[in-house]
C-alpha positions in Angstrom: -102.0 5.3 -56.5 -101.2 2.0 -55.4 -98.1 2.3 -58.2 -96.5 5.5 -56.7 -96.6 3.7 -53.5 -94.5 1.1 -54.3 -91.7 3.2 -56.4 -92.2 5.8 -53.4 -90.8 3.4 -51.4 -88.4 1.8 -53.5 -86.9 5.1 -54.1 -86.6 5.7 -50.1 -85.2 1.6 -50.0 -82.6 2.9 -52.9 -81.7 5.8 -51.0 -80.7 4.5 -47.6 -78.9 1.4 -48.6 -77.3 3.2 -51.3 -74.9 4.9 -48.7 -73.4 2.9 -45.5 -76.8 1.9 -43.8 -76.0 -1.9 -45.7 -72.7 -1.9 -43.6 -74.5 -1.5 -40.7 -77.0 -4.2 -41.5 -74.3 -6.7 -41.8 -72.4 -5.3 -38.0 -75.8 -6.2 -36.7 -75.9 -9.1 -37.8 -72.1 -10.7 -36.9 -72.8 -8.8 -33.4 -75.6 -10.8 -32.4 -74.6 -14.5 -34.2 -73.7 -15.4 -30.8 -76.0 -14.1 -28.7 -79.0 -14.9 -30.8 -77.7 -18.9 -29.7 -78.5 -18.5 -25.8 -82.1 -18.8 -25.5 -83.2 -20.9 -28.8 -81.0 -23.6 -26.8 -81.4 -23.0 -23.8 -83.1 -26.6 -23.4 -80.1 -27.9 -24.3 -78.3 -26.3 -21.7 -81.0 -27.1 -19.4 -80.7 -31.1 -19.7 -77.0 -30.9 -19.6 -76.8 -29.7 -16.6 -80.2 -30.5 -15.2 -81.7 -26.8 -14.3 -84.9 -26.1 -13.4 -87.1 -22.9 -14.1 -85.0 -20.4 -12.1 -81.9 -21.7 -12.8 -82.2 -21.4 -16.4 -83.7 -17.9 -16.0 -80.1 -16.9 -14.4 -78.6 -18.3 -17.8 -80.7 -15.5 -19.6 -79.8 -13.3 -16.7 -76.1 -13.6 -16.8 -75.8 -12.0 -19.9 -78.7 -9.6 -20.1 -77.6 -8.3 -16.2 -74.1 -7.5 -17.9 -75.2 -6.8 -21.6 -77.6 -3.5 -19.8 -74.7 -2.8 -16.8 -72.7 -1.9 -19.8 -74.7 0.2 -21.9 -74.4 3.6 -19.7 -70.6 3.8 -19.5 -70.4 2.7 -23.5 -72.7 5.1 -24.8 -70.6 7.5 -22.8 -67.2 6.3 -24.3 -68.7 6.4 -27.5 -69.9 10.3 -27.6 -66.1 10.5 -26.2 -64.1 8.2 -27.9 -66.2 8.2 -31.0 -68.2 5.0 -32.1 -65.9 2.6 -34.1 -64.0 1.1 -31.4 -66.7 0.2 -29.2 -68.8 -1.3 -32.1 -65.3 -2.9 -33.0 -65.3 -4.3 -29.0 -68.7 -5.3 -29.4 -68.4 -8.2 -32.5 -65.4 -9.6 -31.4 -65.7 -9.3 -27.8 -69.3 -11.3 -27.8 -67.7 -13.8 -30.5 -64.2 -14.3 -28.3 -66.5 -14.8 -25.2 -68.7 -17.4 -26.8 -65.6 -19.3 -27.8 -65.2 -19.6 -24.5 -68.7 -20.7 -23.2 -68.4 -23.4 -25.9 -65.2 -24.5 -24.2 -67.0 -24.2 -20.9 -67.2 -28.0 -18.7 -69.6 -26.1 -15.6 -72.4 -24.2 -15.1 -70.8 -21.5 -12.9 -67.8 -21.4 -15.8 -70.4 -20.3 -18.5 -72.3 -18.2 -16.1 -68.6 -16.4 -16.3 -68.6 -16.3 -19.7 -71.7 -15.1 -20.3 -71.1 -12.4 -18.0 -67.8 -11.4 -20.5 -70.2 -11.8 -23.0 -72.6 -9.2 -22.0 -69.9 -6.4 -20.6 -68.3 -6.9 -24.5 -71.6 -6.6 -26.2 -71.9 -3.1 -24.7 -71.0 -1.0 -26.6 -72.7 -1.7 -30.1 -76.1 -0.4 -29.8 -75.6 3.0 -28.0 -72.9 3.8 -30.8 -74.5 2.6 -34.1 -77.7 4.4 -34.3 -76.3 8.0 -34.1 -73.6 6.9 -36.9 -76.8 5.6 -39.0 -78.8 8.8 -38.8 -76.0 11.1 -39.4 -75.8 8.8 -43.1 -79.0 9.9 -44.0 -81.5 12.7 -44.2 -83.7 13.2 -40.8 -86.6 12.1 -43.4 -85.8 8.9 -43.5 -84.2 8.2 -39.8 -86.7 5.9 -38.9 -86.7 3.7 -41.9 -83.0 3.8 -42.3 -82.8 2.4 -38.4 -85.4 0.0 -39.2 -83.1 -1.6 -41.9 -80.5 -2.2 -39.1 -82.7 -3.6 -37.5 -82.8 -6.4 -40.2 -79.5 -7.2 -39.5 -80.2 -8.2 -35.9 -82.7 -9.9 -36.7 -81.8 -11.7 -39.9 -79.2 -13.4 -37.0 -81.8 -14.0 -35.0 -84.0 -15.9 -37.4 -80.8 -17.5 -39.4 -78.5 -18.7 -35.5 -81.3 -20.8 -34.1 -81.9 -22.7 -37.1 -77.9 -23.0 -37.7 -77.2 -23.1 -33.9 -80.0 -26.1 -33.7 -78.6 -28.0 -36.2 -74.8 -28.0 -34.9 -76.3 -28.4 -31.5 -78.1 -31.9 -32.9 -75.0 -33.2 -34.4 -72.2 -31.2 -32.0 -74.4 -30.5 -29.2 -74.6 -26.9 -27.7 -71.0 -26.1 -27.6 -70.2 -27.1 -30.9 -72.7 -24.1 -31.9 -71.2 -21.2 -29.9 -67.6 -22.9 -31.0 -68.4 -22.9 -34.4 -69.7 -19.6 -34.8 -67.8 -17.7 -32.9 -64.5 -18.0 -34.6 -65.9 -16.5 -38.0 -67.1 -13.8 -36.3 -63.9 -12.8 -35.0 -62.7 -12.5 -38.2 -65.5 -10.5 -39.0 -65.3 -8.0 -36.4 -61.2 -7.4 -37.4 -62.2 -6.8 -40.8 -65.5 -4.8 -40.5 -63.1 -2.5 -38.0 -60.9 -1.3 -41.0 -63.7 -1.1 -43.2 -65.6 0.7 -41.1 -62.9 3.4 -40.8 -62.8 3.9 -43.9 -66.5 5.0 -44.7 -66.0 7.2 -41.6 -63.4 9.3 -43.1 -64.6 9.2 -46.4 -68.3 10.1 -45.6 -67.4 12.6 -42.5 -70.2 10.8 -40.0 -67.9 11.0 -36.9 -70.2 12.9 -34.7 -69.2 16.3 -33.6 -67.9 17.1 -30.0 -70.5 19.7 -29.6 -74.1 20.1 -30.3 -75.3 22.9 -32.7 -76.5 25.7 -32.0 -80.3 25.1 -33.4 -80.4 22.0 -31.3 -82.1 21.9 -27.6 -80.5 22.6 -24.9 -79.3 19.6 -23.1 -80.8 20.9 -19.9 -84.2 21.5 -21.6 -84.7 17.6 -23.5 -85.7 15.8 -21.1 -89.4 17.0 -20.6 -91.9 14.8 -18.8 -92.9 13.2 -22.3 -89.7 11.9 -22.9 -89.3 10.1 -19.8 -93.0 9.1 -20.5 -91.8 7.5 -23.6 -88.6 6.0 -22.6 -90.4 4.5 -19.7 -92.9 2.8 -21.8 -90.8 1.7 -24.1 -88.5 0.4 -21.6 -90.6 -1.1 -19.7 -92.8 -3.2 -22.1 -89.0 -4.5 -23.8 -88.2 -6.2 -20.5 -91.3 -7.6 -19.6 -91.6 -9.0 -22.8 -88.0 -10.2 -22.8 -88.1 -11.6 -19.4 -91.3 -13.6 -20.7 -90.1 -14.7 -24.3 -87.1 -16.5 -22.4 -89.3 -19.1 -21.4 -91.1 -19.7 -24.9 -89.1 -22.5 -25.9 -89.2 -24.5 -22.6 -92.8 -23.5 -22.8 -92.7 -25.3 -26.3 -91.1 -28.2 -24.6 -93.0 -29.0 -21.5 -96.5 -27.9 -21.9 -97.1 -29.3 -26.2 -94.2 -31.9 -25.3 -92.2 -30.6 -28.9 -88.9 -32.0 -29.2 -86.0 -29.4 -28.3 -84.8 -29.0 -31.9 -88.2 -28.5 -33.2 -88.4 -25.6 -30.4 -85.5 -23.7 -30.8 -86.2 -23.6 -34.5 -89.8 -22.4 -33.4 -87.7 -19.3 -32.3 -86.7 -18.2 -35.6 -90.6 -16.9 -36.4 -90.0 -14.5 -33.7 -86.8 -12.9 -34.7 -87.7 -13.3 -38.7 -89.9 -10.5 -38.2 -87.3 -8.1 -38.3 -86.8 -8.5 -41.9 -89.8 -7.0 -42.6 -91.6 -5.4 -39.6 -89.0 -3.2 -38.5 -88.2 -0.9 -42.1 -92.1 -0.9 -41.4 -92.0 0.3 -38.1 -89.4 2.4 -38.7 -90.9 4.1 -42.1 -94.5 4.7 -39.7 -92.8 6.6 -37.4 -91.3 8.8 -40.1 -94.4 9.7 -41.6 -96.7 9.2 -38.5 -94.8 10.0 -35.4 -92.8 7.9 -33.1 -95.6 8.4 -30.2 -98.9 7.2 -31.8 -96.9 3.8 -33.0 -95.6 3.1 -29.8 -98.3 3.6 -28.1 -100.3 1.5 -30.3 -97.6 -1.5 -30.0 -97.4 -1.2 -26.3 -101.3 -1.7 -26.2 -101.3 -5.0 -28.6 -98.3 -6.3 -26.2 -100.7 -7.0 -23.8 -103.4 -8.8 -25.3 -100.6 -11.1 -27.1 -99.2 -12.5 -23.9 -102.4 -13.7 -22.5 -103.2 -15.3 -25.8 -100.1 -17.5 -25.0 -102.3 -19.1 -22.6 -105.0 -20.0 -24.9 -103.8 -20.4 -28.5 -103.0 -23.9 -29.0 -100.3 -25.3 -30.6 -99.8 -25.2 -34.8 -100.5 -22.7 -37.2 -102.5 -20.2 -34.8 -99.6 -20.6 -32.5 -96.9 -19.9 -35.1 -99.0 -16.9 -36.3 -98.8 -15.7 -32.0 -94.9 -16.1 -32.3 -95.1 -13.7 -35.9 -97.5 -10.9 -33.9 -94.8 -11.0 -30.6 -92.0 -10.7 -33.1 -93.5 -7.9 -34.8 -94.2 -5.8 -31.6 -90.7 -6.4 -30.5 -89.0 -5.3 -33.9 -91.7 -2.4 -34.3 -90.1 -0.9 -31.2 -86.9 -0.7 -31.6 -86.4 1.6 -34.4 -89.1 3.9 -33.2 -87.7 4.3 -30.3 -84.5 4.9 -31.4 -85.5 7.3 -34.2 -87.3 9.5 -31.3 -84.3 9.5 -28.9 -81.9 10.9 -31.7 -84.8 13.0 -32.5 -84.9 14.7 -29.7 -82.2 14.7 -27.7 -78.8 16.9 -28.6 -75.9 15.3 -31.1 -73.4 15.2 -28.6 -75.4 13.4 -25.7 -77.1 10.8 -28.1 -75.1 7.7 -27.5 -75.0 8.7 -23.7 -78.6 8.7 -23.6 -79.5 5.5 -26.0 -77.1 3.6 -23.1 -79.4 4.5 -20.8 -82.1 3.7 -22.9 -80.8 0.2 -23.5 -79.4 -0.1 -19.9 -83.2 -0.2 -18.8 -84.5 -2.6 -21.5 -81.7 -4.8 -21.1 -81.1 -4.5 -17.4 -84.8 -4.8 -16.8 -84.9 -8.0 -18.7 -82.2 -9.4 -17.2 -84.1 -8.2 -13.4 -87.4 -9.8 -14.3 -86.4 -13.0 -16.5 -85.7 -14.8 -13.0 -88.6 -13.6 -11.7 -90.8 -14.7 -14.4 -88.5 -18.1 -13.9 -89.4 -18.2 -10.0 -93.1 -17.0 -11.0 -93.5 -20.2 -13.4 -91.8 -22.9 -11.0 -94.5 -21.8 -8.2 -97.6 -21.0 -10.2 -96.9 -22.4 -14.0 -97.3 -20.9 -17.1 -100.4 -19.4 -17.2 -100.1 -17.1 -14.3 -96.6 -15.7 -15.7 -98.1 -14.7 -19.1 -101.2 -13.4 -17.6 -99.4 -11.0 -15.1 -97.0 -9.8 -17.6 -100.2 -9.0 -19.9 -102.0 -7.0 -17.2 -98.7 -5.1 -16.3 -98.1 -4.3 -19.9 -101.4 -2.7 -20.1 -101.5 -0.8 -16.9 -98.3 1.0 -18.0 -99.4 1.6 -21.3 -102.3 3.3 -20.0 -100.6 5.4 -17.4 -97.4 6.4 -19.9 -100.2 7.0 -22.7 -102.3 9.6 -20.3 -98.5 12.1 -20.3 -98.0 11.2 -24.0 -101.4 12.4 -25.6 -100.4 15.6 -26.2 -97.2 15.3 -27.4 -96.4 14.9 -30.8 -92.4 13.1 -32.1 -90.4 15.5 -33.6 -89.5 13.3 -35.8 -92.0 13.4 -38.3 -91.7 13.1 -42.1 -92.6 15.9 -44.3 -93.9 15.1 -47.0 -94.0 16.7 -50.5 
């Protein structure tokens, strides 16, 4: 049994990467070298030019504020425009505008830049995921946008360790400087390449819907807000919380900086592996019941930041919040191209990502101003409650409803 497991799955692994998904794994991953720097050194940031709490919760804010502002009018370029040039945008706008922070001398200056950053960034995740899913069969949506996921997070885990070590020797400008012109290359070349598998594989995504698909007017149903809500909801709380994990690091076990933003890379390394699990549950489970269940751990786990001290039980914390954040992402993106129609997906995963990211970008100075007045412990015990209580009131519309995107097996 265990046997036809494992070369069930590699056959699925085969399958996907076999046709463009790889490409995607490696957009992912040049689109979010720079923005994977901000937060890991953030500490550096904050000593060079003396912030406190709040203050360094605008730097986070400067580019999640923008990053969400543009997701709504780049998903809707993209089912109108088609998806290349925005994802084209995307890598070598957020490099070009990191070459700039790293050349930036004030705070306000890089608050600018950041802002660039985050209005360029746009476009890339409303326009991928339909372009993925149209690659492969509706079988294996989840796990295919689960792999994507890996490239995101492979820069995650890989820029803080890289971005740390440059920051050392360079300090933090020499990071975004020196890996931000690479990219840019990068993005001019992936922009041909990418042309090129559209042609040749057809996955430009049709002007209008099918006719076996919903009607527009008749997908959004209570459930689906239900869902999008939750799922929302729980990413920016969590976001606007894990902002602070390094400092937290910093001033309450008194780790060095480095040693911090390296700390970082447990969270996003999860999306090497969690995610193509997430992603391959909600294929064969539904995208509801492993939300659902993620949402509930979320809860639990930012409490625990309170009490877990600091070592291996911490750096196993750090591996659970990764995994909940990298669980999410492909379920709830294999749900909203499973249920809403072909022609309105990229509108609506803007939106989706407009409330994550905006959300984030809303709370993380809140969290800040939260921390400077009551410390650390309050802020990760009210984001725990609140993540329950909306779990358990998004849960009570979501009982009966089952994802359509289900895997059938044979």
């Amino acid at each position: 049994m265990i046997h036809s497991a494992v070369e069930t799955a590699g056959l699925i692994v085969a399958r996907v990467l076999s046709g463009v998904t790889w490409l995607f794994v490696v957009s992912h991953f040049s689109h979010h070298v720079i923005t994977a720097l901000v937060v890991p050194l953030l500490p550096f940031i904050r000593n060079d030019f003396s912030l406190d709490y709040t203050q360094s919760g605008l730097v986070i804010s400067a580019f999640t504020l923008s990053y969400g502002i543009a997701q709504m009018p780049a998903g809707w370029l993209a089912d109108r425009l088609g998806p290349q040039k925005l994802i084209t945008l995307s890598i070598t706008g957020v490099a070009f505008a990191g070459l700039l922070m790293g050349l930036s001398q004030t705070y306000i200056l890089m608050i600018c830049f950041l802002i660039l950053m985050g209005l360029c960034g746009g476009g890339y995740h409303p326009s991928a995921p339909p372009l993925i899913s149209a690659s492969v069969k509706p079988e294996n949506r989840g796990f295919a946008l689960g792999c994507h996921v890996i490239g995101g997070s492979a820069s995650y885990f890989l820029s803080p360790l890289i971005g740390a070590y440059i920051a050392t020797a360079l300090g933090w400008r020499g990071a975004f400087i020196s890996l931000a012109i690479p990219t840019i290359i990068f993005g001019i070349i992936f922009h041909v390449v990418l042309g090129r598998k559209i042609t040749e594989n057809g996955m430009q995504q049709p002007t209008e819907a099918k006719g076996s698909e919903k009607n527009a007017s008749g997908g959004f149903y209570r459930p689906i807000l239900a869902f999008l809500i939750l799922s929302t909801s729980v990413s920016a709380i969590m976001t606007s919380t894990i902002a602070f994990i390094p400092l937290f690091i910093v001033d309450h076990f008194g780790v060095a900086e480095k040693n911090a933003a390296a700390l970082m890379a447990l969270v996003y390394s999860t999306g090497l592996w969690a995610a193509p699990i997430g992603g391959y549950l909600s294929d064969r489970l539904g995208s509801i019941p492993v939300i659902v269940a993620i949402c509930f751990i979320s809860g639990p786990t930012m409490f625990l930041m309170n009490i877990v001290p600091y070592g291996i039980g911490f750096a196993m914390l750090l591996l659970i919040v990764g995994s909940i954040i990298m669980i999410r992402m492909p379920v709830s993106e294999a749900y909203i191209v499973g249920e809403i129609p072909q022609q309105y997906r990229s509108t609506v995963l803007g939106v989706y990502f407009f409330c994550s990211i905006e959300g984030g970008g809303v709370l993380t100075p809140v969290m800040g101003g939260v921390m400077d007045h009551f410390g650390f412990f309050s802020g990760f015990a009210i984001a725990g409650a609140v993540i329950v209580i909306i779990t358990l009131i998004c849960s009570f519309f979501l009982r009966e409803k089952r994802s359509s995107v289900v895997s059938k097996s044979h």
